[in-house]
C-alpha angles and dihedrals in degrees: 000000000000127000115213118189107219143179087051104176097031129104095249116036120190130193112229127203116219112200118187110185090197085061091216118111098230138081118343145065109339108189121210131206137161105269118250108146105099088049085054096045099104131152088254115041096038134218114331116237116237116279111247098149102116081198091064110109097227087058107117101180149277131296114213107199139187114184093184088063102024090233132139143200122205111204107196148001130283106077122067126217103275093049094043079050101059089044094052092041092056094046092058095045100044125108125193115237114257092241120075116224 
């Protein structure tokens, strides 16, 4: 899971939350929600588990990548092109750190 902040510039910026269920950063399903992790992160209630319900109302869709073509797939609604742009944009060009957490 990854949050990008996106629509920088613009009068209204969002954190999405970009969920892979393969948890390799490549090709696939890439699954996007409003991000709202950090806000639900307190000393009692622990840390929150990564959203993956499509049911969920802060779902905003599915990302179909494929990294060999550069091409991209948007699956739903609520996020317009430049926003889908800068997601997939940053798909294609992240790399994992080399430690595991």
């Amino acid at each position: 899971m990854v949050i990008l902040k996106v629509g920088k510039g613009q009068d209204h910026e969002n954190q999405i939350e970009i969920v892979t269920e393969r948890g390799v950063w490549g090709s696939g399903i890439y699954r996007l929600f409003k991000a709202k992790f950090l806000n639900k992160v307190s000393s009692r209630e622990g840390l929150a588990t990564e959203p993956s319900d499509k049911d969920d109302p802060d779902f905003l869709g599915e990302m179909h990548i494929d990294r060999e073509k550069e091409d991209w797939v948007y699956k739903g609604n609520k996020l317009n092109a430049s926003v889908l742009k800068e997601i997939a944009d940053f798909i294609f060009d992240y790399r994992a750190p080399d430690a595991v957490y």
